[in-house]
Biotite code that builds the C-alpha atoms (Angstrom):
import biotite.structure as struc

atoms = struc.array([
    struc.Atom([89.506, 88.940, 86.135], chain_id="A", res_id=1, res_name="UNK", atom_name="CA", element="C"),
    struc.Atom([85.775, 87.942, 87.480], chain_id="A", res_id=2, res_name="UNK", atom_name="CA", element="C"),
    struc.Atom([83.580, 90.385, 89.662], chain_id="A", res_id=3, res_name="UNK", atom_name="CA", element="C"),
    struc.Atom([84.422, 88.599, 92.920], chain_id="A", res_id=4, res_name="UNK", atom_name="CA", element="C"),
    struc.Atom([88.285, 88.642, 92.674], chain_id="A", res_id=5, res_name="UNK", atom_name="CA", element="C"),
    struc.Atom([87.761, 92.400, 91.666], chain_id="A", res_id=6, res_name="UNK", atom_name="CA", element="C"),
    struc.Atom([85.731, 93.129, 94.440], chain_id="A", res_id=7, res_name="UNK", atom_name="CA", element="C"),
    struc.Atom([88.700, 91.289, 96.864], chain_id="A", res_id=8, res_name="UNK", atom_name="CA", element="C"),
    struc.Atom([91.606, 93.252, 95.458], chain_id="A", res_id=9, res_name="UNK", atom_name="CA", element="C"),
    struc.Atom([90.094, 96.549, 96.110], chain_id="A", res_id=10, res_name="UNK", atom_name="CA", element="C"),
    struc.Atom([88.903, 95.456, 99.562], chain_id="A", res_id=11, res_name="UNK", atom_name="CA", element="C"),
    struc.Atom([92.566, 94.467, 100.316], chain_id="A", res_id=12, res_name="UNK", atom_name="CA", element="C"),
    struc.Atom([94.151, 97.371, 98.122], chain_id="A", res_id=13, res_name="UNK", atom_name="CA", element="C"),
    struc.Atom([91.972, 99.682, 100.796], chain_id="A", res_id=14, res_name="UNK", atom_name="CA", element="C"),
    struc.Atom([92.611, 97.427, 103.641], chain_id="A", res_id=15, res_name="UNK", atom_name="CA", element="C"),
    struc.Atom([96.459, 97.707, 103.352], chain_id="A", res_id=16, res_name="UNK", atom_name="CA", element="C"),
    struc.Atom([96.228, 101.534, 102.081], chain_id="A", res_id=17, res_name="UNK", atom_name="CA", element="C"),
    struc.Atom([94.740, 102.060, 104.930], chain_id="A", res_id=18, res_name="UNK", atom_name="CA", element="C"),
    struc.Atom([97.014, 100.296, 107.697], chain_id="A", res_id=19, res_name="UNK", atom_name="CA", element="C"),
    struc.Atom([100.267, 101.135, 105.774], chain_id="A", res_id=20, res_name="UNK", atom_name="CA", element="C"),
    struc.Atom([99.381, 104.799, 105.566], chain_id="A", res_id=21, res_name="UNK", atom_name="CA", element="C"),
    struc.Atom([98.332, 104.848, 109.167], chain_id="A", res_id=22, res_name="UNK", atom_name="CA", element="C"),
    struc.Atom([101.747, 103.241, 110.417], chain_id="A", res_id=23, res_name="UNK", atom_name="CA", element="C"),
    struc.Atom([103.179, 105.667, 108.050], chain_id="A", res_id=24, res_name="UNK", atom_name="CA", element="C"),
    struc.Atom([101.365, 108.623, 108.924], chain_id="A", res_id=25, res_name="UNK", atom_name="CA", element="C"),
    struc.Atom([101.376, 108.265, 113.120], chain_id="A", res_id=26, res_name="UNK", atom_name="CA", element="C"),
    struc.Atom([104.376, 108.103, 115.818], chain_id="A", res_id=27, res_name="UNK", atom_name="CA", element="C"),
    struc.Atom([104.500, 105.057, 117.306], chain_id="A", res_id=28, res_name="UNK", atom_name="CA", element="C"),
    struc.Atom([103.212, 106.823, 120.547], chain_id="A", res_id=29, res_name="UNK", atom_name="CA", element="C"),
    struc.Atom([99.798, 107.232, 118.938], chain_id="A", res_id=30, res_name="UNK", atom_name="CA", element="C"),
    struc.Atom([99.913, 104.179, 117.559], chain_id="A", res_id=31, res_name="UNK", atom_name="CA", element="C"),
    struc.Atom([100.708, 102.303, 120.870], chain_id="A", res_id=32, res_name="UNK", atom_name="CA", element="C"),
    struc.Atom([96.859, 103.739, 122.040], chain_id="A", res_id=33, res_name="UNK", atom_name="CA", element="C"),
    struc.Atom([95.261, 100.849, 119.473], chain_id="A", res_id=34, res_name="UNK", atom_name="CA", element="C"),
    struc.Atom([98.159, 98.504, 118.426], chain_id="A", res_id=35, res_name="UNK", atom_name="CA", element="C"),
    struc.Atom([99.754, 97.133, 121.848], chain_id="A", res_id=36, res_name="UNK", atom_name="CA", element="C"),
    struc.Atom([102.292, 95.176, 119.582], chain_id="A", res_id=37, res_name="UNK", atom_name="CA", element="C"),
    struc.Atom([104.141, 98.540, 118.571], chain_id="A", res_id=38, res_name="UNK", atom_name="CA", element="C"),
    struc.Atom([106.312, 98.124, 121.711], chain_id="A", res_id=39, res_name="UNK", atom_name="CA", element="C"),
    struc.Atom([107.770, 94.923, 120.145], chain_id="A", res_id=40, res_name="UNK", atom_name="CA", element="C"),
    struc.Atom([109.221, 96.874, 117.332], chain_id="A", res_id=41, res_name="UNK", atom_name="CA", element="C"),
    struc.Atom([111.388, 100.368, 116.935], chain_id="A", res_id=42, res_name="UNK", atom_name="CA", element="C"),
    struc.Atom([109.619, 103.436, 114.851], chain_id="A", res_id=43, res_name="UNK", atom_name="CA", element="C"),
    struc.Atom([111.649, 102.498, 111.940], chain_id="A", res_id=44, res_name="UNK", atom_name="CA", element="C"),
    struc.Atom([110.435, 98.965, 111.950], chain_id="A", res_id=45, res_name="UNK", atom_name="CA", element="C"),
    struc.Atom([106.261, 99.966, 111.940], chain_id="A", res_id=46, res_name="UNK", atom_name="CA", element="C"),
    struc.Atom([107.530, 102.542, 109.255], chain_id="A", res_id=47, res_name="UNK", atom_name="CA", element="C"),
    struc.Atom([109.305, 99.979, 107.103], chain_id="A", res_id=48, res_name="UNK", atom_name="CA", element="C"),
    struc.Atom([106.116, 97.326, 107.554], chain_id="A", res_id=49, res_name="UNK", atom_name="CA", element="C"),
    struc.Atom([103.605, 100.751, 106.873], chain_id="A", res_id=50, res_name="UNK", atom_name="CA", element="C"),
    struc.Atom([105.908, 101.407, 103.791], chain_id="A", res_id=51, res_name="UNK", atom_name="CA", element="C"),
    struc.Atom([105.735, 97.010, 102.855], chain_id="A", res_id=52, res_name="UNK", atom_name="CA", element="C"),
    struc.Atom([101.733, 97.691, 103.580], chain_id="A", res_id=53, res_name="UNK", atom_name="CA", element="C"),
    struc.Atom([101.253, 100.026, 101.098], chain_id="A", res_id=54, res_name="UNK", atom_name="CA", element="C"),
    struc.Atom([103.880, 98.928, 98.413], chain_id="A", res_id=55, res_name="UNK", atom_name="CA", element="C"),
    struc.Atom([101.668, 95.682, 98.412], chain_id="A", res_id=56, res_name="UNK", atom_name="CA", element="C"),
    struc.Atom([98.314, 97.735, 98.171], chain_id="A", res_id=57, res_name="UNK", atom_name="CA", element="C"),
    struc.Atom([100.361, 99.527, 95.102], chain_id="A", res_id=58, res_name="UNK", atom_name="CA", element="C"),
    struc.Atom([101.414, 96.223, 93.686], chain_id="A", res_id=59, res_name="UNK", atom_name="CA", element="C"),
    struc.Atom([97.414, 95.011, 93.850], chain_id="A", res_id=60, res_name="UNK", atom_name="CA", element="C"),
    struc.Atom([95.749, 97.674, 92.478], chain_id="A", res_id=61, res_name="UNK", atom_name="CA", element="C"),
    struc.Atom([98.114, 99.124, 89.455], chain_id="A", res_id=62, res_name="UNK", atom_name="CA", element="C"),
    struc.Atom([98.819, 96.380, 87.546], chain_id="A", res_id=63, res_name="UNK", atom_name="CA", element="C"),
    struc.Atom([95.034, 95.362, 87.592], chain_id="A", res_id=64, res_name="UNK", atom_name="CA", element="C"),
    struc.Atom([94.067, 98.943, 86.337], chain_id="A", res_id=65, res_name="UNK", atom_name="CA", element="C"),
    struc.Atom([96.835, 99.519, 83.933], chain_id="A", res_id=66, res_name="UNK", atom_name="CA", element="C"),
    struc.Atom([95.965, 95.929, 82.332], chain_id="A", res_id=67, res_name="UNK", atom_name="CA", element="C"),
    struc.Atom([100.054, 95.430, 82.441], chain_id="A", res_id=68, res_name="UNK", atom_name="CA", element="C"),
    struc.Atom([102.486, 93.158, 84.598], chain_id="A", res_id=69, res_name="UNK", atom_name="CA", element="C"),
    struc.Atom([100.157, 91.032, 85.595], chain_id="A", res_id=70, res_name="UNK", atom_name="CA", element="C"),
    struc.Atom([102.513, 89.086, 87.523], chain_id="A", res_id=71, res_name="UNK", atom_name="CA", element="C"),
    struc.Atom([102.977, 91.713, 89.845], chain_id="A", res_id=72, res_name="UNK", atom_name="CA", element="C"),
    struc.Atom([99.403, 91.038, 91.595], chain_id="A", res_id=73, res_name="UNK", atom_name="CA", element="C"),
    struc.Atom([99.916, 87.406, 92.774], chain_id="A", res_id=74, res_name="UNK", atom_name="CA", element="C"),
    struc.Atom([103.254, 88.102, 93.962], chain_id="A", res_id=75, res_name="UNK", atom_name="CA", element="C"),
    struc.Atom([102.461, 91.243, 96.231], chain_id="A", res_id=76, res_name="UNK", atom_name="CA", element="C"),
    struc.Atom([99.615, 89.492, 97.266], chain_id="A", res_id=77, res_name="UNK", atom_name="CA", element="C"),
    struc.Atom([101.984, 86.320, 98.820], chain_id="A", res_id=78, res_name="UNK", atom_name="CA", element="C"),
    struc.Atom([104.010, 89.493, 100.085], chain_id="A", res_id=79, res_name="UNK", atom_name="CA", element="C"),
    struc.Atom([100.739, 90.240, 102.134], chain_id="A", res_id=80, res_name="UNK", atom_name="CA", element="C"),
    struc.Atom([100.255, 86.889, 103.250], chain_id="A", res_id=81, res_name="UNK", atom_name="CA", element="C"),
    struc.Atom([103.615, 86.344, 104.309], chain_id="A", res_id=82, res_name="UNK", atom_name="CA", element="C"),
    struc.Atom([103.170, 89.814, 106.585], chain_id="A", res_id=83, res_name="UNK", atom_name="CA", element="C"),
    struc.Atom([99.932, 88.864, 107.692], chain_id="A", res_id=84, res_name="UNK", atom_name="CA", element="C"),
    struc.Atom([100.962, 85.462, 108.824], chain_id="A", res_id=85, res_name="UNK", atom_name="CA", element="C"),
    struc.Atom([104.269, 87.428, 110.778], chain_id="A", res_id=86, res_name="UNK", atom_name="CA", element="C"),
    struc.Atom([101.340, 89.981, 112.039], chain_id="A", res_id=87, res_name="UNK", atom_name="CA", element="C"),
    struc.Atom([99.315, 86.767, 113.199], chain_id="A", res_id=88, res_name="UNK", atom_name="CA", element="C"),
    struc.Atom([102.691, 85.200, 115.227], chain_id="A", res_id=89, res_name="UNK", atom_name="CA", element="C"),
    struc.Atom([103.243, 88.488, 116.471], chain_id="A", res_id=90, res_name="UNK", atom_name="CA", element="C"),
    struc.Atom([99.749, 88.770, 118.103], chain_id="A", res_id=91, res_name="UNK", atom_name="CA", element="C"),
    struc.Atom([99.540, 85.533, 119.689], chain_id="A", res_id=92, res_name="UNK", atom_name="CA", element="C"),
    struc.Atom([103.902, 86.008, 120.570], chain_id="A", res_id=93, res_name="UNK", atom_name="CA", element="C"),
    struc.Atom([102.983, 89.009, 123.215], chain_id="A", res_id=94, res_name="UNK", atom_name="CA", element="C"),
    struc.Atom([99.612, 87.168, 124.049], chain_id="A", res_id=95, res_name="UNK", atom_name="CA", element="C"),
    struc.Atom([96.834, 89.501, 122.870], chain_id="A", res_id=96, res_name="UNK", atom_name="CA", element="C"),
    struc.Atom([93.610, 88.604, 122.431], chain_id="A", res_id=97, res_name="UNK", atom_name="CA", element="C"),
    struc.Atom([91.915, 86.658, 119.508], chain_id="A", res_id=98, res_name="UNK", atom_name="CA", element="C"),
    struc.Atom([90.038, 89.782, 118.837], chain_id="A", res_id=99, res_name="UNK", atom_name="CA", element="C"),
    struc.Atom([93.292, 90.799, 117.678], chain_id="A", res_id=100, res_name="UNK", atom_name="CA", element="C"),
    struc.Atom([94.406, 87.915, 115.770], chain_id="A", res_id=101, res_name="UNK", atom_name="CA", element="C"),
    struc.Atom([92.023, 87.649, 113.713], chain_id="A", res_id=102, res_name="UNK", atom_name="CA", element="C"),
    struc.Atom([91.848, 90.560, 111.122], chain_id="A", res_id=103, res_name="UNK", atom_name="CA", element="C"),
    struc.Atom([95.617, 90.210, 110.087], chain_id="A", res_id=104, res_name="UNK", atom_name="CA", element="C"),
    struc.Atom([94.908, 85.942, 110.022], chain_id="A", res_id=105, res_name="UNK", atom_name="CA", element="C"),
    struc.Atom([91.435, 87.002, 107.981], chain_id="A", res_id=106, res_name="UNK", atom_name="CA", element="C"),
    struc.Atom([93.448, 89.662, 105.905], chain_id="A", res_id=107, res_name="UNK", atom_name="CA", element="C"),
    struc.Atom([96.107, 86.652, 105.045], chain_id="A", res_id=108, res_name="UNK", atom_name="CA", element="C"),
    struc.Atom([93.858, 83.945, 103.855], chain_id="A", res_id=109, res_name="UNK", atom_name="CA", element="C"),
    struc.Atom([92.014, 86.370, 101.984], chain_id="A", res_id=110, res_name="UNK", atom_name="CA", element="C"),
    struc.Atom([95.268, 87.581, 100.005], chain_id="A", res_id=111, res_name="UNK", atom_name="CA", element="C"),
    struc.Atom([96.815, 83.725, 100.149], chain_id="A", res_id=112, res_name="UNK", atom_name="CA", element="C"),
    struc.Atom([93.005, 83.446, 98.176], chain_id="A", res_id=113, res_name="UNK", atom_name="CA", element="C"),
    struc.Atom([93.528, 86.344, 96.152], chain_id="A", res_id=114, res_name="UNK", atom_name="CA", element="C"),
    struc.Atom([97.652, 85.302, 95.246], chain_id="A", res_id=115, res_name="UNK", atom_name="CA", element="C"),
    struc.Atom([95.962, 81.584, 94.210], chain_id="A", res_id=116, res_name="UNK", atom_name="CA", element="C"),
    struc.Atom([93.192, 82.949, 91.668], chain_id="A", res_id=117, res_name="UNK", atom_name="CA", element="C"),
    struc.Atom([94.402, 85.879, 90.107], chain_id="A", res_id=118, res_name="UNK", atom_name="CA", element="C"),
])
């Protein structure tokens, strides 16, 4: 794998590690301070896309370093892109603003990218 498609898997692998962990980690009340579209969905539903988040992170990252499945690393990263392009319908469903559109649209293209060159 070339130095700029390693440099994009561990900028998503942290990306989604990070989000996934936080919807993980947080009730949905605290989460409701910086995510307004955590009243569209129950706690068990931002759990189970937390849980998605970081299984996909997982399913960049390992394979890559363990030299093994291979396979694994385009298909987790369409996983991401399909749950960034749900996160991007989701955003402009309850109306927010593009501010908030854009990082999971960015974070899609960027793993759609990732899925097509790997």
């Amino acid at each position: 794998m070339s130095v700029p498609l390693w440099i994009l898997l561990i900028v998503l692998t942290l990306a989604f590690l990070a989000s996934g962990g936080l919807k993980l980690t947080q009730p949905k009340e605290s989460l409701r301070e910086r995510m307004r579209w955590v009243e569209s969905f129950s706690s068990t539903q931002i759990k189970a896309i937390g849980g998605l988040e970081v299984l996909g992170a997982l399913g960049l990252i390992l394979p890559a370093v363990a030299k093994t499945a291979h396979w694994l690393i385009p298909t987790a990263a369409l996983g991401l892109t399909a749950m960034m392009i749900g996160a991007s319908i989701t955003h402009i469903r309850i109306k927010d603003p593009i501010s908030q559109v854009v990082p999971s649209a960015v974070l899609g293209v960027l793993s759609l990218v990732l899925a097509l060159f790997v």
